[in-house]
Structure formats: structure tokens, C-alpha cells
C-alpha positions in Angstrom: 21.9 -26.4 4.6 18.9 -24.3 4.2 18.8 -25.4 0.3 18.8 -29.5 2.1 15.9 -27.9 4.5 13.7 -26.4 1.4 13.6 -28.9 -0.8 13.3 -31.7 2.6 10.0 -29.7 2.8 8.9 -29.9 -0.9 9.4 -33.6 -0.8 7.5 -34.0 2.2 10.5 -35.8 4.0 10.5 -32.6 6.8 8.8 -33.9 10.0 7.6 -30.4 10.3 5.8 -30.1 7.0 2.4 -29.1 6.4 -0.2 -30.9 4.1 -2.2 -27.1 3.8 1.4 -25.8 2.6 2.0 -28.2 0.4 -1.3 -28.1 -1.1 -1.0 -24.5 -1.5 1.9 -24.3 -3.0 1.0 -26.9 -5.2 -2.1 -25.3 -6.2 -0.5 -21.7 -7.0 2.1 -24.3 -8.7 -0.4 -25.1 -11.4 -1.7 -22.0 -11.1 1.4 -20.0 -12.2 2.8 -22.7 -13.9 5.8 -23.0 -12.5 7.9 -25.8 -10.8 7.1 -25.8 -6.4 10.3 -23.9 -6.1 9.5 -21.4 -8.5 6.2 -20.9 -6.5 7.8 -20.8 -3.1 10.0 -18.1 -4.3 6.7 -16.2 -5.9 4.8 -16.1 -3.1 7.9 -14.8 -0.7 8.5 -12.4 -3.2 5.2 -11.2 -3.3 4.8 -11.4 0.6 7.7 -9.5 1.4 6.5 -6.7 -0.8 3.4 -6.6 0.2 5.0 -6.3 3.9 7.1 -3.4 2.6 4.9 -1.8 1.0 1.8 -1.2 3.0 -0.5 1.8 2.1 -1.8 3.6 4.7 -6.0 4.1 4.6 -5.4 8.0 3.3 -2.8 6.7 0.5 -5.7 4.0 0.1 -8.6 6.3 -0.4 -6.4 8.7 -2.7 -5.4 5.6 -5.0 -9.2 4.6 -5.3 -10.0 8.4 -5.9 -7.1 8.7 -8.3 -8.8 5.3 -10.3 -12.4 6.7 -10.6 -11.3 10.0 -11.4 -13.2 11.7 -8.2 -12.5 14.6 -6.5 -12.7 15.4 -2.9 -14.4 18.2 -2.1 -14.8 20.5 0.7 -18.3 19.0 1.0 -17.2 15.7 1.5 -14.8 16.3 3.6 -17.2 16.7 6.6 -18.0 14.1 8.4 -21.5 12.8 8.8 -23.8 13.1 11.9 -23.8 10.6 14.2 -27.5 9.9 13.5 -26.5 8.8 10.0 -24.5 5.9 11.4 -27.3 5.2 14.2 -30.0 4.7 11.5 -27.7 2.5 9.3 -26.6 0.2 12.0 -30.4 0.0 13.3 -31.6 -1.0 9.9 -28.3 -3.4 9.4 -29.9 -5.4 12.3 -33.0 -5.9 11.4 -31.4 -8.2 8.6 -31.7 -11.9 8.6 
């Protein structure tokens, strides 16, 4: 049943498809070069993991530190002053 469902929805013969979806999947398709089934079960796949596996900002920071080789030191583990983040925000508006 489900199988009927999916593949109803690849063909475009699901009165709930989506012309976005299947573009999508048609694009990562060619892409990955893979069949449309192939990339529905990729991106899923990947989805799901990405779900799972969700780092949290200090497992973030320590990856990136990790990657560029830096150290975190005493020094930088004191925050700045609030005046620091005043003056950045007022010159951040002066933009255009």
C-alpha cells in the first residue's frame, strides 16, 4: 500500500502531489544520479540523521575549534563587555 502511495506520488498521479517536491527530487535526482526513488530514500536517509544527530552549539564550537586547531583559553573564555556589542550593533546600522 504505501509502496502504491510512493510511487502514485513520483508519477504525479497523487492528488496530493507537489510540483516543488517533484522538482526537487528531480533535481537532487540528476544531481546524485540516481533513479527518483533512489533520491527519495537519500534525502530521508539523510534527514533522519540529521534529526538524530543534532550537535548542540558547545559540541558545535568544539568541532570548529577541533578543525582549526585553536585552543580555548582562559582569556577567551570571558565574555566581552556589553559596550563591545553596543558599538558593533550601532555601526551595523549605519549600513545601507
Amino acid at each position: 500500500m504505501a509502496s502504491q502511495i510512493f510511487n502514485d506520488v513520483l508519477n504525479g498521479r497523487a492528488g496530493w502531489s507537489s510540483e516543488t517536491a517533484d522538482r526537487l527530487t528531480r533535481e537532487f535526482a540528476t544531481l546524485a544520479n540516481v533513479s527518483m526513488t533512489e533520491a527519495v530514500v537519500i534525502a530521508m536517509r539523510e534527514a533522519i540523521e540529521r534529526r538524530i544527530t543534532v550537535e548542540t552549539p558547545i559540541q558545535t564550537a568544539a568541532r570548529i575549534r577541533e578543525k582549526y586547531n585553536l585552543k580555548l583559553t582562559e582569556k577567551a573564555k570571558i565574555p566581552l563587555p556589553k559596550e563591545v556589542f553596543d558599538d558593533m550593533w550601532a555601526h551595523d546600522n549605519h549600513r545601507v
